[in-house]
C-alpha positions as CSV (number, residue, x, y, z in Angstrom):
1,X,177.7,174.9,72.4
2,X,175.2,172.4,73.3
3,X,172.8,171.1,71.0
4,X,169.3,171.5,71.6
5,X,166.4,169.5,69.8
6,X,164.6,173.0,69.7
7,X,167.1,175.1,67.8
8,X,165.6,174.3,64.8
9,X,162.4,176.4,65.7
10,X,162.5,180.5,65.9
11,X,160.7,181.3,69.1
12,X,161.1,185.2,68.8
13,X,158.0,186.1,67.3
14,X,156.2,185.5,70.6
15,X,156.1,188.2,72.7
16,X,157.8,187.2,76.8
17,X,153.6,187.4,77.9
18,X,153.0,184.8,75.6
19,X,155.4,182.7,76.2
20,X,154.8,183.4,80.1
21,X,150.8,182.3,79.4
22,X,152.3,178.6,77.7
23,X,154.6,178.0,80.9
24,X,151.3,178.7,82.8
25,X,148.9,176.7,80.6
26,X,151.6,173.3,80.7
27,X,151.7,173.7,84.6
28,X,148.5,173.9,85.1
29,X,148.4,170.9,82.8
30,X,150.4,169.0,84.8
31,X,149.1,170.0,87.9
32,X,145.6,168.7,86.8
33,X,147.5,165.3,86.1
34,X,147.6,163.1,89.2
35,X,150.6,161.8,90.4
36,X,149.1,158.2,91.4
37,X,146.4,156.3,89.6
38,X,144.1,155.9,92.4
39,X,144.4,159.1,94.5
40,X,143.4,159.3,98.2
41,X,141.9,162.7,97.2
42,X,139.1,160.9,95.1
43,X,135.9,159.2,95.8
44,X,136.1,155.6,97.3
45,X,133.5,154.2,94.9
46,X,136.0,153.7,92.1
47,X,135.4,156.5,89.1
48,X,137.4,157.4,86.0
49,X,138.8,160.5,86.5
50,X,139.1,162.5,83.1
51,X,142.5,163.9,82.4
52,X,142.1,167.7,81.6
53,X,144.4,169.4,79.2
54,X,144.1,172.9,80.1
55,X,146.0,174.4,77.0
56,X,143.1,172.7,74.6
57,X,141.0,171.4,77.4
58,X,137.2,170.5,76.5
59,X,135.0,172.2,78.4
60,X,131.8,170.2,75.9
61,X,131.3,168.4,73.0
62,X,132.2,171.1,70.8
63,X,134.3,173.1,72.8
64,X,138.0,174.2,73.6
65,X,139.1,176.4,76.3
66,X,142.9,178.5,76.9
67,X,144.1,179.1,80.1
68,X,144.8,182.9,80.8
69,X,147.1,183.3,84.0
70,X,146.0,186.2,85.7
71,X,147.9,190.0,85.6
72,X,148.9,191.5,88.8
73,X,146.6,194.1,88.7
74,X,143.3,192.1,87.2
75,X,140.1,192.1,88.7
76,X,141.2,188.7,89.8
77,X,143.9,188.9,91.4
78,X,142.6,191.8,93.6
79,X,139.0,190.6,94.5
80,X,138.9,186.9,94.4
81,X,142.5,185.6,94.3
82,X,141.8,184.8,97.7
83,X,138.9,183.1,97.6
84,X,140.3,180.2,95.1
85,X,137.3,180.1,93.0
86,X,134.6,182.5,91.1
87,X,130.8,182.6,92.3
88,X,128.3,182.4,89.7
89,X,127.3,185.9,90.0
90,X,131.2,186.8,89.3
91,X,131.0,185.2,85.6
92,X,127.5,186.4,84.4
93,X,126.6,189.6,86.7
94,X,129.2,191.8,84.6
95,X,126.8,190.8,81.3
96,X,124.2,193.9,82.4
97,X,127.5,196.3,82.7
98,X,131.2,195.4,83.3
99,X,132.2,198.4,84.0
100,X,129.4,198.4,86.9
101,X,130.8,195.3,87.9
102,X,134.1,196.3,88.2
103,X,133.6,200.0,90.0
104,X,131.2,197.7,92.7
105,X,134.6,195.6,93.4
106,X,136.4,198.6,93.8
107,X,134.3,200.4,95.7
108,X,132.9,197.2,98.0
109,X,129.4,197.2,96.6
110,X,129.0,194.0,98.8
111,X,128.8,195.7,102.2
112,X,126.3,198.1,103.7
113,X,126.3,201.5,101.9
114,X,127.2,203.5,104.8
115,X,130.1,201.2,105.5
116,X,131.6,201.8,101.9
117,X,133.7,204.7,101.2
118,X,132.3,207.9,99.3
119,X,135.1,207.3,95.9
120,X,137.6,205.4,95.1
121,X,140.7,205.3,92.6
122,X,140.0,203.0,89.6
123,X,142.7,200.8,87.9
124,X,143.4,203.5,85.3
125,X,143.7,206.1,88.3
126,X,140.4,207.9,87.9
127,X,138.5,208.6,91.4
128,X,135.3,207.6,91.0
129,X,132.6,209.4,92.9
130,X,129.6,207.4,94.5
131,X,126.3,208.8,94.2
132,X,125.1,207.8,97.4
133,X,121.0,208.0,96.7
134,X,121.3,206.0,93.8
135,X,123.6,203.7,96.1
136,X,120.9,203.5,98.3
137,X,117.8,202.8,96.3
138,X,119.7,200.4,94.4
139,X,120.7,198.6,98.2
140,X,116.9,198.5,98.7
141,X,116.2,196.7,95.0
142,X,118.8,194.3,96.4
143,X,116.9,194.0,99.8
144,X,114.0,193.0,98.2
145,X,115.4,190.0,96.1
146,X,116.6,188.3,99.3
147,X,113.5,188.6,101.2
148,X,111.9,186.8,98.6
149,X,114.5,184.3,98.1
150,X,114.4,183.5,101.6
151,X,110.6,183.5,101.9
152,X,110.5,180.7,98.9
153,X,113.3,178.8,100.9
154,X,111.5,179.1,104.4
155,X,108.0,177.7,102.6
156,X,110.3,174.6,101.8
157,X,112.4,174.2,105.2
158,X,110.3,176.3,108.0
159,X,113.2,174.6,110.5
160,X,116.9,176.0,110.3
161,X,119.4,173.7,111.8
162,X,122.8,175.7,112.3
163,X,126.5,174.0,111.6
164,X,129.3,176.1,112.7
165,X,132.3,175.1,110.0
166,X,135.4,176.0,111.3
167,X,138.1,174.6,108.8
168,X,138.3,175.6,105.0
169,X,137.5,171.7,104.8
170,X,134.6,171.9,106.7
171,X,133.0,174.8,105.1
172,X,133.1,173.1,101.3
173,X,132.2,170.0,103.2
174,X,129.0,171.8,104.2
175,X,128.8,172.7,100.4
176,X,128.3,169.0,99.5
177,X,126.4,167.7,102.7
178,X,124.1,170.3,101.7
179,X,124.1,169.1,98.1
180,X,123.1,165.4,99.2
181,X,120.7,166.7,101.3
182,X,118.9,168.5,98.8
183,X,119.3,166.0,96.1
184,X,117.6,163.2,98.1
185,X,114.6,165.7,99.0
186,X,114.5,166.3,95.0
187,X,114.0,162.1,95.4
188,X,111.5,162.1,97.5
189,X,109.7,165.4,97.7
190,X,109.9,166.3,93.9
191,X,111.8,169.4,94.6
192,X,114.1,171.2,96.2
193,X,115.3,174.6,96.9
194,X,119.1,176.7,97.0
195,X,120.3,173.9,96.2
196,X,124.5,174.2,95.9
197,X,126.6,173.4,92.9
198,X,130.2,173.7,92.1
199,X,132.9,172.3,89.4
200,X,135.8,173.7,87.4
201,X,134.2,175.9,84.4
202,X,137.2,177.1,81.9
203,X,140.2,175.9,84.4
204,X,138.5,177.6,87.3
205,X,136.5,176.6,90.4
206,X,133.4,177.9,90.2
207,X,130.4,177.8,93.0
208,X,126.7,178.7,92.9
209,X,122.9,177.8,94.4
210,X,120.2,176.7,92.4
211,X,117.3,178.7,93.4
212,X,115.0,175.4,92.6
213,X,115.3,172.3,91.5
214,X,112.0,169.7,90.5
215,X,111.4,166.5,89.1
216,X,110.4,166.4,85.2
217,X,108.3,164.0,83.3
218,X,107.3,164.2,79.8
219,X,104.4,166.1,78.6
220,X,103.0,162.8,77.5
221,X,104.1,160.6,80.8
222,X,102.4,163.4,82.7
223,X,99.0,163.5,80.8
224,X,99.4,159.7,80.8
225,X,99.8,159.5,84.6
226,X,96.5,162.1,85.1
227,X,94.7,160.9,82.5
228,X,92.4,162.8,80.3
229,X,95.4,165.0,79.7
230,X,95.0,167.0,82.9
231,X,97.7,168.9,84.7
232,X,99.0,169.0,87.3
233,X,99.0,172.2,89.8
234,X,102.6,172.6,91.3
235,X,102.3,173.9,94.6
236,X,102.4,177.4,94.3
237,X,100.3,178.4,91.4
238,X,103.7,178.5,89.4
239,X,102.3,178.5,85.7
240,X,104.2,175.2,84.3
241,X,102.9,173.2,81.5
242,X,104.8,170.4,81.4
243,X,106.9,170.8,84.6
244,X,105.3,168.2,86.7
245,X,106.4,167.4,90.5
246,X,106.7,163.4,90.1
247,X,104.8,161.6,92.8
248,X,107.1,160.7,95.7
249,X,106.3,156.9,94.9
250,X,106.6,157.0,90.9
251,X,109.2,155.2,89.6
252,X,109.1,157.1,86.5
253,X,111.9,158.2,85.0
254,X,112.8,162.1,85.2
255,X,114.9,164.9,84.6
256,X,115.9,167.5,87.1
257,X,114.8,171.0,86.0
258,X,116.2,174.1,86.9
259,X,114.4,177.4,87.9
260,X,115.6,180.6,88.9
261,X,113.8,183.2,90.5
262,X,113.9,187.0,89.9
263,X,112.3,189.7,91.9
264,X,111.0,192.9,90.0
265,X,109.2,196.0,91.3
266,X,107.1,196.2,87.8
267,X,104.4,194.0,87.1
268,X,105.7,193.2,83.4
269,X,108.3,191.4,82.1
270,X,111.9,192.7,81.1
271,X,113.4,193.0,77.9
272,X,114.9,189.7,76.4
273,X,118.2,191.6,76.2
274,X,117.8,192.1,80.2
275,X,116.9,188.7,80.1
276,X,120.9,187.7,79.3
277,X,122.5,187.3,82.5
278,X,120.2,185.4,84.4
279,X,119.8,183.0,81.3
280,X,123.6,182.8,81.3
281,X,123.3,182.1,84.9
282,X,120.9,178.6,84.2
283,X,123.6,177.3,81.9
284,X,126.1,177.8,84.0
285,X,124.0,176.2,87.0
286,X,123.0,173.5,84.1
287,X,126.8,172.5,83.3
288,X,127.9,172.2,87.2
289,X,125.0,169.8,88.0
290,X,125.5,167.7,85.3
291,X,128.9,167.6,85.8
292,X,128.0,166.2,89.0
293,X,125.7,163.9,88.1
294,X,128.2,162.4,85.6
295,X,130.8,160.0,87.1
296,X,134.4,161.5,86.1
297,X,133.0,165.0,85.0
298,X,134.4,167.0,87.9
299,X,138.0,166.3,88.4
300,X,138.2,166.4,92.8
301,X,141.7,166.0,93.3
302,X,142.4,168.8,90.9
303,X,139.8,170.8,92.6
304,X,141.2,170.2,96.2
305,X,144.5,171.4,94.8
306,X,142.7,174.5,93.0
307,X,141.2,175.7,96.1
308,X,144.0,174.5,98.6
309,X,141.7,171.9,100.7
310,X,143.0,168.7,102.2
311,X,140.7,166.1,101.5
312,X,142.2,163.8,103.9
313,X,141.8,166.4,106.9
314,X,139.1,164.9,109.2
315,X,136.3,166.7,110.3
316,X,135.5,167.7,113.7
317,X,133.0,165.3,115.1
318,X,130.2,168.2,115.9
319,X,130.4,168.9,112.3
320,X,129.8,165.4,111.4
321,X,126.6,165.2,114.0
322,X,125.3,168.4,112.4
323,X,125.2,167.5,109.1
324,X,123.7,164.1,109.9
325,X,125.5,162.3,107.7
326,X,127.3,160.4,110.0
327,X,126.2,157.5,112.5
328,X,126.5,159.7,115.4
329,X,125.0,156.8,117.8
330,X,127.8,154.6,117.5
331,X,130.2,154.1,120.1
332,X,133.1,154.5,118.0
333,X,135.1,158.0,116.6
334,X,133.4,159.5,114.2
335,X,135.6,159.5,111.2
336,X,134.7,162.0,107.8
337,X,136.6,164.1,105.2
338,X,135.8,165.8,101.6
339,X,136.8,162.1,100.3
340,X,133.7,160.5,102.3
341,X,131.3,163.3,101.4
342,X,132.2,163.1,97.6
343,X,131.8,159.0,98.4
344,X,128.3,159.5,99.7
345,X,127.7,161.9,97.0
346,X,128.7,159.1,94.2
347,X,126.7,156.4,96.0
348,X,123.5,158.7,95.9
349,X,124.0,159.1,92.2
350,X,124.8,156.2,91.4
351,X,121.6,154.8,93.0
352,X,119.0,157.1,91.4
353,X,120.5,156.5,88.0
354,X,122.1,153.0,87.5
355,X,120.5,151.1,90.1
356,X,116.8,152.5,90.1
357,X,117.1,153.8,86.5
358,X,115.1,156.9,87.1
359,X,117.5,159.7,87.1
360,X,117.6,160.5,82.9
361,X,120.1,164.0,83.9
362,X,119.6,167.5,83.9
363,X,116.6,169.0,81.5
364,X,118.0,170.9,78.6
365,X,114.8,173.2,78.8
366,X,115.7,176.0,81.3
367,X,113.1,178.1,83.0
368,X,113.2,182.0,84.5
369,X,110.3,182.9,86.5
370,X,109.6,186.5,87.7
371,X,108.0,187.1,91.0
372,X,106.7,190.5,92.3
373,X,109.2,192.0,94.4
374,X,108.1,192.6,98.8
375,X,107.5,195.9,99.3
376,X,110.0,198.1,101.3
377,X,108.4,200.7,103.7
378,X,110.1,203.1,106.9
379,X,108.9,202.4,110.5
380,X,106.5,204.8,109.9
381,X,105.1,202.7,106.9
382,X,105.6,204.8,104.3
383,X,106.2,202.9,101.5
384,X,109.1,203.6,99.4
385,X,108.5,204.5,95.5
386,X,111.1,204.8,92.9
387,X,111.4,206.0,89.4
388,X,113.5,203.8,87.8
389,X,113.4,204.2,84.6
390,X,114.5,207.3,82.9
391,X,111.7,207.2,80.7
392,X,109.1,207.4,83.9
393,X,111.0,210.1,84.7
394,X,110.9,212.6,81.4
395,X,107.2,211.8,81.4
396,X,107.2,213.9,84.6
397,X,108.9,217.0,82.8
398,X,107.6,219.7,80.4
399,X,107.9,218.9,76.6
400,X,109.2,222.5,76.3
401,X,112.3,221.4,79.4
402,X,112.8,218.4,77.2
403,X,113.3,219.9,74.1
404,X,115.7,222.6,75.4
405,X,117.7,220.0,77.4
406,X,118.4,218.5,73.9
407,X,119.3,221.0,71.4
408,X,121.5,222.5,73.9
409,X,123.6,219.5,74.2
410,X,123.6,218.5,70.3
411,X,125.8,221.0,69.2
412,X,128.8,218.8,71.1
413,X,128.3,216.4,68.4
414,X,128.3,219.0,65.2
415,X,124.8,219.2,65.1
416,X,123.7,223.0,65.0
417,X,120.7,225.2,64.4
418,X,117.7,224.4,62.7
419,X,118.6,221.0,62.6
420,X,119.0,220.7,66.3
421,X,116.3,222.2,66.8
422,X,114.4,219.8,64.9
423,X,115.6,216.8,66.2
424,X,115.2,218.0,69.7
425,X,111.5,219.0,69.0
426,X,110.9,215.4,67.4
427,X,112.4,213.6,70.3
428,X,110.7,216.0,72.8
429,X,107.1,214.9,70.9
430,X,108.0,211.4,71.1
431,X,108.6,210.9,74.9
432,X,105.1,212.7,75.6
433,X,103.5,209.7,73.6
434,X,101.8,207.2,76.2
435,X,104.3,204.0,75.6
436,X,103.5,201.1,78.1
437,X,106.5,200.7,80.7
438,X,106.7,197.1,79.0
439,X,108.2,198.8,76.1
440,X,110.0,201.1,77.8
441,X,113.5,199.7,77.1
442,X,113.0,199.6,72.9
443,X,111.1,202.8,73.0
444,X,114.3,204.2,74.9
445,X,116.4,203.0,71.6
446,X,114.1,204.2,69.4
447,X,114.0,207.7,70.7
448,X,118.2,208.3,70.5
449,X,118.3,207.3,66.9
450,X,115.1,209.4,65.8
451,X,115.3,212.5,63.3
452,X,119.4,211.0,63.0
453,X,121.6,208.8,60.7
454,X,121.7,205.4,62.0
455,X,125.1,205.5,61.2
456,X,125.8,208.7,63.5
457,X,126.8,207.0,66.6
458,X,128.0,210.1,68.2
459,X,124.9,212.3,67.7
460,X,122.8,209.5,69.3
461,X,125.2,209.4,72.3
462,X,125.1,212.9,72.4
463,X,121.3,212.8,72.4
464,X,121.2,210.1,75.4
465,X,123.2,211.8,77.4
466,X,120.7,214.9,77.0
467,X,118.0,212.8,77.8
468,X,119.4,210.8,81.0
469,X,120.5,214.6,82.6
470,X,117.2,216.0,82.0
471,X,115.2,212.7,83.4
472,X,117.8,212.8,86.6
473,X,116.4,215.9,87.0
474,X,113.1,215.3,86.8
475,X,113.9,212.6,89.4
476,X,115.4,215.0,91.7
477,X,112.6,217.2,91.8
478,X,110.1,214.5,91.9
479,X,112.0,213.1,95.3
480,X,112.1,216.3,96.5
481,X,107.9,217.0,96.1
482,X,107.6,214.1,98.3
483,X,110.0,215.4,100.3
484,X,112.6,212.7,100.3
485,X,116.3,213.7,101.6
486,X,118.0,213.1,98.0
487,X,121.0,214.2,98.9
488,X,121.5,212.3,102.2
489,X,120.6,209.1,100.2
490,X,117.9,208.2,102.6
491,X,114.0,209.0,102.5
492,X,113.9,208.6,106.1
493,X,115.8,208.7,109.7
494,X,114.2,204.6,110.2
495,X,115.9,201.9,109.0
496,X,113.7,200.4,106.1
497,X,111.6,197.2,106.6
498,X,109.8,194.9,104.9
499,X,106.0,195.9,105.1
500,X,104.8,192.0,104.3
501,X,107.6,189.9,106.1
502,X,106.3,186.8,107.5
503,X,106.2,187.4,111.6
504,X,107.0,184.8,114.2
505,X,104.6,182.3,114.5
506,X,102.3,183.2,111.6
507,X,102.0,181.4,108.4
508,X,102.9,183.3,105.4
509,X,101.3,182.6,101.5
510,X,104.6,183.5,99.2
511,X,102.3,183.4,96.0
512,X,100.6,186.6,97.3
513,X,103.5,188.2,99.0
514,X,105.2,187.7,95.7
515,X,102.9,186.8,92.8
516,X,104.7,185.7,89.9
517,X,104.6,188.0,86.8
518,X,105.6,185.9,84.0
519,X,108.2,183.2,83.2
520,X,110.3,182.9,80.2
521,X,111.7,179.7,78.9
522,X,114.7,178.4,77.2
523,X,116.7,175.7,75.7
524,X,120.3,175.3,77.3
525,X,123.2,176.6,74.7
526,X,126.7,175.3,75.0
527,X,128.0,177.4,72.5
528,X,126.5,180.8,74.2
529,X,127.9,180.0,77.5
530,X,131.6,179.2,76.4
531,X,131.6,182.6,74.1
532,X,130.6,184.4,77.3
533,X,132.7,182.6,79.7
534,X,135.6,183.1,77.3
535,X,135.3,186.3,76.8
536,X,134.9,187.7,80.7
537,X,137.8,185.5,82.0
538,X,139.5,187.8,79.8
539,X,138.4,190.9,81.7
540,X,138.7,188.4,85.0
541,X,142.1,188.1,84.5
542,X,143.3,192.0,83.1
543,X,143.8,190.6,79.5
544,X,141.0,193.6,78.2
545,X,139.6,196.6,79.7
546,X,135.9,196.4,80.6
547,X,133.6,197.6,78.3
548,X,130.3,199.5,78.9
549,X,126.9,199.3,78.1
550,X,126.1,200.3,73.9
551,X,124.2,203.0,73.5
552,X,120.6,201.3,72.7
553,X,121.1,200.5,76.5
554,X,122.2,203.7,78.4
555,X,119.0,203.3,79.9
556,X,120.5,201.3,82.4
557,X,122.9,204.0,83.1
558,X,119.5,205.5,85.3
559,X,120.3,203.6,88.0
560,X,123.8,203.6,88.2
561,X,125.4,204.9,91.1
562,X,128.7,205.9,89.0
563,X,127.2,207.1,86.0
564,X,128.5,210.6,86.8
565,X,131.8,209.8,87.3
566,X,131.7,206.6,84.7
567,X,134.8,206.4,82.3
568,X,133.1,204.5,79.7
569,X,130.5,207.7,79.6
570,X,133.5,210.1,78.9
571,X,135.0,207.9,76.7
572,X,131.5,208.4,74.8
573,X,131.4,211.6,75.2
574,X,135.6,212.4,73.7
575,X,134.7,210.5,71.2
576,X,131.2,212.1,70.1
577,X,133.4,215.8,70.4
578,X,136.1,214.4,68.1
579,X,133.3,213.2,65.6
580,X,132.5,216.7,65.9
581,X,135.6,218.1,65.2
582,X,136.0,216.5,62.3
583,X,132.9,216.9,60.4
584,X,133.7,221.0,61.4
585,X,137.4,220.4,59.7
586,X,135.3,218.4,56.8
């Protein structure tokens, strides 16, 4: 028998999926090493590459990732497998609902609504059913975002030049030239706008656009630099304090802050707790740039092997004259890969921090800032008006309806008689009280725990169910008043439009298109971002199911185009008649 210098060690308490995860973790461990100290996949300004570990791999300071390969039937492997890396959006959008997020994979959320299909199967075998006039609204909310976003970015760049990428190579390449681009107007101009950002976040690629990015002095440099401690106006109105747009010929020294823009058809604030997933989307944005600006930070030739690029592929040389990086007046062949971009990209850095000292990194304060959403009307202009929110919508019923809705469906959760009745009738009182939409969200909570026991989980989910059936059908009858084609999912034959979308030729003021609501600040956090990222790579990559929203948040549930068919809903709902059961049997 041949001796083996592990023998001593007993290896059978690890399950073959364990063991499976280590021979994946010390690949890509070796994967990540290159071969040759000086690679021809990296930069040719010379850079210390950092060595990643991926089985204990720091992703910060404080900070250890693992690995997970993914299952054969993950979210992963179906939707973005392909692809070779995760968008932003794909690691913070399932924070508002995973289950949301998954069911939109699976039922191709990301094309036009009458291009997806009516239901689909989900991974445990359910078909899920669309509800195709929440579908729609919810295609308009999303309609509404971009027009914005691109009525920001055309205030910034009124000129689109077009570059047709034809290669894999080419279109990352774009990616960077793009990043370079923006970075130098950020030098210059004080700001920029969608600007791109990618890296390897938690052993996977990862790319994203900033939405804007500005120079930032101190609060003291600033009131220095005015004098007489005035401020500055940024050049939209955009209520900053201390963000100040440096002076294109300063050489004071900055920080780049990051902005992110939301649209919102109310003219208040969301909750914080709404607040999560675009916050979560800053730090991420935060991490990739200053990986970037940091010589070593992003690891290319693991990267190019990642995503299955050849950095060494030339470029065609129409790309290379479109992106005007190149000196397209020479006589010579043009000659440009990834390697060359990431070169130039090194250089530019390299300048603005070492050699004119001004770059300081990326500002650790992070700022949303919430913008009024365009208004969406037919070709008829009639504009289109939605209730939202469902408790909008009960405001619209009778107190009486209300009530009735509610002790009828108590019972489910072992709650009979006068007692239902009286919770019912205190709820019922409640929702007629005139709360300010602002608080709708924690008035929401409030209302499925009142007249209960905190500790009843089931009666309050028993009770928000009651509540979201009776404000759907307020909503139906409402549409149906104003004579909207509910079940058609349209409320007209046009296609929608944009009532205030800036025409040909005409100058358009984005500050009064889209005023700006509010803006919330807050400090980047390291520790919050791995947790998260941790945790959804594990639902990324089938290792957990995904979970749904908690009941002090059904409210989102409103909008939801698969909230009657939802899984997580009837899970709720087995569990809230077993509770039932058994306080019957008690």
């Amino acid at each position: 028998m041949t001796f083996d210098e592990y023998d001593e060690y007993d290896l059978s308490e690890f399950t073959s999926e364990e063991l499976t995860a280590v021979d994946a973790n010390v690949s890509h461990m070796l994967r990540s090493t290159p071969e040759h100290p000086a690679s021809s996949a990296g930069p040719k300004i010379q850079i210390t590459l950092e060595q990643s570990n991926v089985v204990t791999a720091p992703t910060t300071a404080n900070s250890t990732f693992l690995f997970i390969p993914p299952a054969a039937d993950s979210p992963y492997s179906q939707f973005r497998s392909w692809k070779k890396a995760f968008s932003v959006t794909d690691l913070v959008g399932p924070a508002w609902c995973e289950l949301q997020y998954e069911y939109g994979l699976l039922g191709k959320k990301d094309k036009p609504p009458h291009l997806r299909p009516s239901s689909f199967m989900s991974r445990s075998g359910k078909e899920v059913h669309v509800q195709c006039d929440r579908a729609t609204r919810s295609d308009r909310r999303l309609k509404r975002g971009k027009s914005t976003h691109q009525a920001l970015e055309d205030e910034l760049r009124p000129v689109k030049v077009i570059v047709a990428a034809n290669t894999p190579e080419e279109r990352f390449g774009l990616r960077i030239a793009q990043l370079i681009t923006g970075f130098n107007e950020v030098i210059v101009s004080g700001k920029t706008r969608e600007l791109p950002v990618f890296g390897i976040i938690h052993g996977h690629p990862v790319i994203g656009v900033i939405d804007e990015v500005v120079q930032v002095r101190t609060a003291s440099e600033s009131t220095d630099k005015l004098g007489g401690g005035a401020k500055s106006p940024s050049s939209n109105g955009d209520p900053r304090e201390h963000l100040q747009l440096s002076n294109a010929s300063s050489q004071d020294a900055y920080t780049l802050g990051l902005i992110d823009y939301k649209t919102r058809r109310a003219e208040y604030l969301p909750p914080e707790e709404d607040s999560r997933s675009p916050k979560l989307q800053l730090m991420l944005y935060h991490r990739m740039l200053a990986s970037l600006l940091t010589p070593g930070m992003v690891d290319f030739p693991l990267l190019w092997s990642l995503m299955d690029l050849d950095p060494n592929r030339p470029f065609s040389r129409q790309f290379v004259c479109d992106i005007e990086l190149g000196d397209a007046t020479s006589g010579g062949e043009l000659s440009m890969d990834l390697n060359s971009l990431v070169s130039e990209w090194v250089a530019v850095v390299h300048r603005e921090k070492t050699e004119e000292g001004r770059l300081k990194g990326v500002n650790t304060e992070l700022e949303l800032i919430y913008r009024r959403a365009l208004n969406l009307t037919d070709n008829q202009g009639k504009e289109h008006v939605e209730l939202n929110d469902p408790l909008q919508a009960l405001a619209l019923e009778e107190q009486l309806v209300i009530a009735r809705a509610i002790a009828e469906k108590l019972p489910e959760s072992g709650v009979e008689g006068e007692g239902a009745s009286n919770i019912a009738n205190t709820i019922a009182e409640k929702i007629k009280l005139p709360y300010p939409p602002e608080h709708y969200p924690s008035a929401w909570s409030e209302l499925i725990g009142a007249s209960s026991d905190q500790e009843n989980v089931a009666l309050q989910w028993a009770i928000q169910d009651s509540l979201l059936s009776c404000a759907e059908q307020a909503r139906m009858n409402w549409y149906h008043s104003k004579n909207e084609l509910v079940s058609q999912g349209v409320g007209s034959s046009s296609a929608p439009v944009f009532a205030e979308t800036k025409h040909q030729g005409q100058e358009s003021d984005v500050s009064k298109m889209s005023p700006i609501i509010g803006t919330r600040k807050f400090p980047m956090d390291d520790a919050q971002l791995d947790s998260h990222l941790a945790d959804i790579l594990q639902w990324w990559m089938g290792s957990r199911k995904p979970r749904g929203v908690t009941v002090a948040h059904t409210y989102r549930c409103f909008t939801c185009e698969y909230q009657g068919s939802c899984e997580w809903r009837e899970e709720k709902a087995t569990e809230v008649a077993a509770a039932a059961l058994e306080r019957r049997r008690q």
